[in-house]
C-alpha positions in Angstrom: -31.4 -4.6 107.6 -30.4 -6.4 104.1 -28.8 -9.9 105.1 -26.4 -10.0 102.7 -22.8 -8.4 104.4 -20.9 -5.7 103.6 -18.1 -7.5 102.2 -20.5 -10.1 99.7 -21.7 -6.1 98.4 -17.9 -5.3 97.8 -17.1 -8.4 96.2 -20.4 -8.3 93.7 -19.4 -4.4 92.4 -16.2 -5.9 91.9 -17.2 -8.8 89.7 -19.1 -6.2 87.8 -16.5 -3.6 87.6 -14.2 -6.7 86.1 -16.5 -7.8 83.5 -17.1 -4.6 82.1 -13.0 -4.2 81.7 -13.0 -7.6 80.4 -15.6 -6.7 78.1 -14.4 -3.4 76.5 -10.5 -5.5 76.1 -12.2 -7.9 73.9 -13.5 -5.2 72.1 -10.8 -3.3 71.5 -8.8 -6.5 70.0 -11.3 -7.5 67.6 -10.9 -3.8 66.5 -7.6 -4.1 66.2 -7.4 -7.4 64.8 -10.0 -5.9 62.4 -7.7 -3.2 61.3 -4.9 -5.4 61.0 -6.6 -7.3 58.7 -7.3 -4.6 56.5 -3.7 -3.6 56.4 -3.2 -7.1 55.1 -5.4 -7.0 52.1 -4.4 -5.8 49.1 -5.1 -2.6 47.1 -7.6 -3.1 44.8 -5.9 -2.7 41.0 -6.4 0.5 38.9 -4.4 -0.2 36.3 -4.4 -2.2 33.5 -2.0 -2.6 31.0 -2.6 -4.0 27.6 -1.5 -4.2 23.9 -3.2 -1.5 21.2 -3.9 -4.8 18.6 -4.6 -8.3 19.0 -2.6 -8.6 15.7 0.4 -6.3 14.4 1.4 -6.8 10.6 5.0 -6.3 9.7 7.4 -6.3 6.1 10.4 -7.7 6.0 11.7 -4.4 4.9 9.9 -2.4 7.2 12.8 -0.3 8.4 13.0 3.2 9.7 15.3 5.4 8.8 14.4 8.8 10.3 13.9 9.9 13.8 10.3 10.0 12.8 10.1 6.7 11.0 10.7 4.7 14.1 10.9 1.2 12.1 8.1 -1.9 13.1 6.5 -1.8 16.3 3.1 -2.2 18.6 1.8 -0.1 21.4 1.2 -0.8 24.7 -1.4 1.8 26.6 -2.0 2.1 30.2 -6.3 2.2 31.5 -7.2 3.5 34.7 -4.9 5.6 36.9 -2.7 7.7 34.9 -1.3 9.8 38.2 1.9 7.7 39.4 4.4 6.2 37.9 4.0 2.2 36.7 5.8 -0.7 34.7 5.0 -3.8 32.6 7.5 -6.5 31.4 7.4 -8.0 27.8 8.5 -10.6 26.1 8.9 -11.1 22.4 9.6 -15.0 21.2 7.6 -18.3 20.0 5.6 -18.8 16.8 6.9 -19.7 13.8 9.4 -17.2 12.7 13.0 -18.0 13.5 15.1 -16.3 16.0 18.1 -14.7 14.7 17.1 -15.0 11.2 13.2 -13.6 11.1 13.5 -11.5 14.2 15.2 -10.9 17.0 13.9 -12.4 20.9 13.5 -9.5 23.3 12.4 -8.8 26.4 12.1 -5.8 28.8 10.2 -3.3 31.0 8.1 -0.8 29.4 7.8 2.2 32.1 5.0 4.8 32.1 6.0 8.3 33.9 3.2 9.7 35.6 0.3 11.2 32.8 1.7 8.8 30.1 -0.6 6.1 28.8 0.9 5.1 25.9 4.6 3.4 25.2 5.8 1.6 22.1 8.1 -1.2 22.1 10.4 -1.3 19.4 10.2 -4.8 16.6 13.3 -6.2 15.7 12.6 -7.5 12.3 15.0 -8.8 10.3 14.9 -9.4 6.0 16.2 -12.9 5.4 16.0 -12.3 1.4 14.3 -15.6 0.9 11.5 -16.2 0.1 9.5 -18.4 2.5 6.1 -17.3 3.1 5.4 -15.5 6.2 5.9 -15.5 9.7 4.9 -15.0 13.4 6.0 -14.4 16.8 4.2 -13.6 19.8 4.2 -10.4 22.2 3.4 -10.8 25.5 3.2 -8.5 28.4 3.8 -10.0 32.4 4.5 -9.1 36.0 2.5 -5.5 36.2 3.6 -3.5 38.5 1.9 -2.5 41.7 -1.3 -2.1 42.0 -1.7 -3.2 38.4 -3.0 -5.7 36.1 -2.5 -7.0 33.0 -6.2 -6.6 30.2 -7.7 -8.9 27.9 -5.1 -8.2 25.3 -2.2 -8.6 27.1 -0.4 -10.5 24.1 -0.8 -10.1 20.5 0.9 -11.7 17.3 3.0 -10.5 15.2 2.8 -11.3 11.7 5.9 -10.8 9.8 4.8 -10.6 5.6 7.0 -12.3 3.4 8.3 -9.8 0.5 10.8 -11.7 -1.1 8.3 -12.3 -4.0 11.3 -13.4 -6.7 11.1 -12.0 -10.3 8.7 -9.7 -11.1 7.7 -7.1 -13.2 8.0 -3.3 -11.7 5.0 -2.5 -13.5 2.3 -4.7 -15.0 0.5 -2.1 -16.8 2.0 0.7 -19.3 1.3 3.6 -22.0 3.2 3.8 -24.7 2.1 6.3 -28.0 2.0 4.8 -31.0 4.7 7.2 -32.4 7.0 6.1 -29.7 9.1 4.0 -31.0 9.5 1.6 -28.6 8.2 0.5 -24.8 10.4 -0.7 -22.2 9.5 -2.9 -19.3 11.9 -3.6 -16.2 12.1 -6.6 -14.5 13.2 -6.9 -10.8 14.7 -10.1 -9.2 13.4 -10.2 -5.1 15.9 -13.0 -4.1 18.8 -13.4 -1.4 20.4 -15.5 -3.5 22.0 -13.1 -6.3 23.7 -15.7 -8.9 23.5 -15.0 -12.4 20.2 -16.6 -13.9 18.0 -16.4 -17.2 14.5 -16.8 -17.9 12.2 -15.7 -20.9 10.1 -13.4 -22.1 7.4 -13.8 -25.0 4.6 -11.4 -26.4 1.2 -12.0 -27.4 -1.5 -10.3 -29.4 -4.1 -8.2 -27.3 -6.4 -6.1 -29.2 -2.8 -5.2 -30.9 -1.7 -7.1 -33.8 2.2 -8.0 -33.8 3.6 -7.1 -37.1 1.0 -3.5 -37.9 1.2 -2.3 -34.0 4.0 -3.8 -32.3 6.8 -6.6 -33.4 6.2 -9.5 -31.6 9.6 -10.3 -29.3 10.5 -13.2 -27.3 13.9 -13.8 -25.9 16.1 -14.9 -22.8 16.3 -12.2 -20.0 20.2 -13.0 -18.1 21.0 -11.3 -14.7 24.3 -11.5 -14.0 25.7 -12.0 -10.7 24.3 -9.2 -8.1 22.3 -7.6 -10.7 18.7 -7.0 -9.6 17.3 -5.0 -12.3 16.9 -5.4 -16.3 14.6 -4.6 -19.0 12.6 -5.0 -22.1 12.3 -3.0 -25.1 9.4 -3.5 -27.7 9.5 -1.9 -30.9 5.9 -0.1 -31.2 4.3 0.4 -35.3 3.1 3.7 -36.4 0.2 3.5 -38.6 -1.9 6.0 -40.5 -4.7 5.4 -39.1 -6.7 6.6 -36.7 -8.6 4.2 -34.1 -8.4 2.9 -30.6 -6.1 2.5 -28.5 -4.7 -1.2 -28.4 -3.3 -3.9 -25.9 -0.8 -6.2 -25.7 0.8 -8.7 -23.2 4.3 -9.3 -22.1 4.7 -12.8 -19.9 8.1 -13.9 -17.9 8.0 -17.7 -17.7 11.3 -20.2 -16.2 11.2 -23.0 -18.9 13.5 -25.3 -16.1 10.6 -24.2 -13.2 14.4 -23.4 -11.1 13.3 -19.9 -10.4 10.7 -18.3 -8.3 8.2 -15.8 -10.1 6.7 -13.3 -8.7 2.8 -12.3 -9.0 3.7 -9.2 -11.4 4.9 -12.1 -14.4 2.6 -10.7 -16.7 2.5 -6.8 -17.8 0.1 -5.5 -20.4 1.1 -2.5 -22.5 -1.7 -0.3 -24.4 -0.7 1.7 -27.4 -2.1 4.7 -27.8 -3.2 5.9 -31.0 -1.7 9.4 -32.1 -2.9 9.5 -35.4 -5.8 12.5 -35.4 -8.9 12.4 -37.0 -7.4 13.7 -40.2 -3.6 13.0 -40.7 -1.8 15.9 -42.5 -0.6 14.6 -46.2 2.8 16.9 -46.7 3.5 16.2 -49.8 0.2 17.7 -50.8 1.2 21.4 -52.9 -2.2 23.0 -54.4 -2.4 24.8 -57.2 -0.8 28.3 -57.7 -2.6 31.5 -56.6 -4.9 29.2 -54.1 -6.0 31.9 -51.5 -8.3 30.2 -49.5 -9.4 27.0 -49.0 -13.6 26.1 -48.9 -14.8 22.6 -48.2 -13.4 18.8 -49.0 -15.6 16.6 -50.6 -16.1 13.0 -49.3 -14.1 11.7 -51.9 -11.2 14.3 -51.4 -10.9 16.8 -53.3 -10.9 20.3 -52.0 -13.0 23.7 -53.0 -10.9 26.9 -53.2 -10.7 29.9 -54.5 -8.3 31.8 -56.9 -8.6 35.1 -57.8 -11.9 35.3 -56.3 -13.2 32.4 -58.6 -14.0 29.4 -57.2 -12.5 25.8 -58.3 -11.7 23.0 -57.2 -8.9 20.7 -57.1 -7.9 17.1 -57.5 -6.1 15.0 -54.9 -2.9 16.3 -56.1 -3.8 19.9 -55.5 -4.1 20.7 -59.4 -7.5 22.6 -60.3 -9.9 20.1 -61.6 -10.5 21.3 -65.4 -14.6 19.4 -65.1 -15.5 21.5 -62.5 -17.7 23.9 -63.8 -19.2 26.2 -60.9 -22.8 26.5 -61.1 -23.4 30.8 -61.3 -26.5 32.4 -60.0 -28.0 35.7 -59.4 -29.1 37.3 -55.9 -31.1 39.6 -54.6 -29.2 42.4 -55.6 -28.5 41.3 -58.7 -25.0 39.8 -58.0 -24.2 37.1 -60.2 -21.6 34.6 -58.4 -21.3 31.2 -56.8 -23.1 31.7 -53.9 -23.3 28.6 -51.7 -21.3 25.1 -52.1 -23.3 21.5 -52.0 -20.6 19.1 -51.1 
């Protein structure tokens, strides 16, 4: 008979039976405290939200006035997960444009509806008609919403381009014909401030010569007091004769360096020539009973016929009395003037 009792037996499969139970508990909590732990962590992101350009260029000007001319602005597009609803904030401030006068400070939430990837926020831009060289400000995008994160190019700058340029020409190259009469050039002033003010203008030869293609002008241009436009007229020369077409310059210069010029100071006009290859001389009247006119000769005068006799006539358009037709027979016997050397 085994030694060891009846109740020692008892006690061991008891010890057993508790260490087993003790055993699957701390099982069961380190699952637990495993899945807890997973609930804690965070989603991974996929999301991202950044702007279309690192850079956005902007006028002044740049104003929309239709519904499909939206005015100055820069994209934000959504990357990843396009099937719920998310949100980015913006900002739009810093740099060295000047709140309230260059643009105005913003910020916001851009929202994307489920299937949307792409939003714009609107540029507030404003012209301070002076002219100061251009400007910046930055965009920036922050707080993404869940489950989201913000790219690379999650700001961008944006440049705002100076177009206050002061006087200019509209044009700095024209095409005037020779038989025009006269070119005219308009100047436009660029400026917030719109006092009156004068400058000059001067011409100078090209290719033209002032006095036989053009009369040489030089004067003082005055814009009176919110006036933004004026203009030049040149007299243009006709000539008779015919060759290329020729150039010459108009320049806008400030002789007390008080106003600003634009880039377009300087226009060149070309003249083009209308004169033909031969210019028609009306008071030319040949000779009575003309019928048909033959062949000129290099120094003029003109081969006709009258009366089916062949003469010729001087630059006046009476018949040349020493022109003597030389008369020969051919091969049927026909005596006439048969061919013309000229």
């Amino acid at each position: 008979m085994d030694s060891t009792s009846l109740s020692e037996r008892c006690k061991m499969k008891i010890d057993l039976k508790s260490l087993y139970l003790i055993r699957c508990f701390v099982v069961l909590t380190q699952l637990a405290g495993a899945i807890a732990f997973a609930d804690e962590q965070p989603a991974t992101p996929d999301i991202r939200f950044e702007f279309d350009r690192a850079v956005q260029f902007v006028s002044e000007r740049e104003v929309g006035t239709w519904l499909w001319e939206p005015g100055p602005s820069i994209f934000v597009i959504r990357l990843g997960n396009t099937n719920r609803e998310a949100s980015v904030d913006y900002t739009l401030g810093g740099g060295t444009a000047i709140p309230g006068l260059d643009y105005t400070p913003m910020a916001g939430t851009v929202h994307f509806a489920p299937a949307e990837i792409v939003q714009r926020i609107a540029l507030p831009i404003l012209d301070d008609s002076l002219v100061d060289g251009d400007k910046t400000f930055q965009a920036k995008l922050l707080h993404p919403s869940a489950e989201a994160v913000l790219g690379p190019q999650s700001s961008a700058e944006v440049r705002i381009l100076d177009d206050d340029i002061g006087v200019e020409f509209e044009e700095i190259r024209l095409v005037a014909g020779e038989s025009a009469g006269t070119v005219t050039l308009t100047v436009h002033r660029y400026t917030g401030d719109l006092s009156p003010i004068q400058l000059n203008y001067v011409t100078a030869d090209g290719t033209a010569t002032a006095g036989q293609d053009y009369v040489a002008s030089s004067g003082v241009l005055s814009f009176a007091a919110g006036e933004t436009t004026q203009q030049i007229s040149i007299p243009i020369l006709e000539d008779e004769f015919s060759k290329p077409s020729e150039e010459f310059t108009v320049t806008l210069n400030d002789p007390l360096n008080s106003l600003v010029l634009g880039a377009q100071k300087v226009a060149t006009v070309r003249i083009l020539d209308d004169d033909g290859p031969v210019k028609p001389d009306r008071s030319f009247v040949p000779a009575a009973g003309v019928s048909r006119l033959l062949a000129v000769q290099p120094d003029g005068k003109i081969f006709a016929t009258i009366s089916n006799c062949v003469v010729r006539l001087d630059l006046e358009g009476s018949i040349d009395q020493g022109f003597i037709p030389i008369q020969a027979t051919n091969l049927y016997g026909w005596a006439g003037v048969y061919d013309l050397v000229v």
